[in-house]
BAKOL-932393 format. One line per 2 residues: number of its first residue (from 1); their letters; for each residue x, y, z of N, C-alpha, C. Coordinates in pm, whole numbers. Atoms other than C-alpha are relative to their C-alpha. Layout:
NUM = a = X Y Z X Y Z X Y Z; ...
This chain:
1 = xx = -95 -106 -24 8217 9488 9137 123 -59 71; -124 53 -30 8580 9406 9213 44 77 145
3 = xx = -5 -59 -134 8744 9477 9550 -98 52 112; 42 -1 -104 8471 9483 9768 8 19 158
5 = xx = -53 21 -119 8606 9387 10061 111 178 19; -38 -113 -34 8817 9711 10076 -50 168 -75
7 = xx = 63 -164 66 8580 9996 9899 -77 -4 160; 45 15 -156 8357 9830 10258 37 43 107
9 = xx = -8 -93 -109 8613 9906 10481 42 117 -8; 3 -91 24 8658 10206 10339 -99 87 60
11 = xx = 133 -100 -38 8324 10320 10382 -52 -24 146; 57 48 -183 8258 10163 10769 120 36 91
13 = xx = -84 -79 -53 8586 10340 10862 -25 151 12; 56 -132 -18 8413 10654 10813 112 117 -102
15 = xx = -137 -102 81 8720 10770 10555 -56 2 -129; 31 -42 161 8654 10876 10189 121 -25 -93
17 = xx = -116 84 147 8865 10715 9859 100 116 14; -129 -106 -20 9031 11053 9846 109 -12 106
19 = xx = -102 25 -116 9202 11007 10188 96 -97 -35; -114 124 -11 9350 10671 10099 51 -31 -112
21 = xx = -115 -68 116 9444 10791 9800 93 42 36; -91 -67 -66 9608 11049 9944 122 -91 35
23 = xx = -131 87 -95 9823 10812 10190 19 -75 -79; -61 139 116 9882 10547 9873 97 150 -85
25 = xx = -78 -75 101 10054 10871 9717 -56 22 -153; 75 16 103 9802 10838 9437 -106 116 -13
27 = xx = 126 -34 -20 9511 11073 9332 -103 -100 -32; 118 70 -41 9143 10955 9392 -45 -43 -149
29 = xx = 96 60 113 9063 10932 8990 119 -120 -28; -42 63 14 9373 10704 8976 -27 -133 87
31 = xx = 61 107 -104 9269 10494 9275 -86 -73 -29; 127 62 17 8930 10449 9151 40 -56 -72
33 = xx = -53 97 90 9080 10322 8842 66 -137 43; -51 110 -73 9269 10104 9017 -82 -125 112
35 = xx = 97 51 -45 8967 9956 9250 -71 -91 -95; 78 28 134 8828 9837 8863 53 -156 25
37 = xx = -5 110 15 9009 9537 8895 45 -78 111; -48 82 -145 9123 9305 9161 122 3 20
39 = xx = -156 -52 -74 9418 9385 9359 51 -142 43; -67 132 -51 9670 9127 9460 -4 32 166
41 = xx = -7 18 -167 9698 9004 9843 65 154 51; -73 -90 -32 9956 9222 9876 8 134 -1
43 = xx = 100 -100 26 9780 9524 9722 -81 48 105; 120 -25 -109 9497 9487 9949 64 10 131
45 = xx = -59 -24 -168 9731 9457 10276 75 124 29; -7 -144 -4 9880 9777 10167 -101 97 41
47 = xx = 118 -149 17 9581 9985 10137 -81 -18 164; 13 -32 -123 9465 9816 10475 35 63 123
49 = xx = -115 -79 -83 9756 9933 10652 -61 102 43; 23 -181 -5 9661 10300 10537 -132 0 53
51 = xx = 155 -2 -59 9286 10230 10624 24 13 182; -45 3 -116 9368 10130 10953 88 132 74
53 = xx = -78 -123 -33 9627 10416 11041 -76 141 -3; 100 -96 22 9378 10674 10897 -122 -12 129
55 = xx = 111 -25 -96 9115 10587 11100 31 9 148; -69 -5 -182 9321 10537 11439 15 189 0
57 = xx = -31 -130 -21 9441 10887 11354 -117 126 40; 131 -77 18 9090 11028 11300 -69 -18 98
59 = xx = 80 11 -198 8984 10886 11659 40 82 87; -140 -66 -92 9305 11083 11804 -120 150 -14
């Protein structure tokens, strides 16, 4: 399965695909699609961003 590393911290952030959909401006069946194949560096440091921010927010 491709992208690993961020479906993981997805799920140990306690946030759901929909959410970081959401904040990518994307819906969740486009996202998933997008999870199918491997994201570039730069891809993945995006979506961390939003991971990160989401979950700080969700501590608040």
């Amino acid at each position: 399965m491709n992208n690993l590393d961020i479906r993981d911290e997805i799920r140990t952030s306690g946030l759901r695909f929909w959410q970081v959909a959401d904040a990518l401006g994307l819906n969740d069946g486009n996202f998933s699609r997008k999870l199918r194949h491997e994201l570039s560096d730069a891809d993945k440091a995006k979506i961390r961003t939003v991971i990160r921010k989401l979950a700080s927010e969700r501590e608040d």
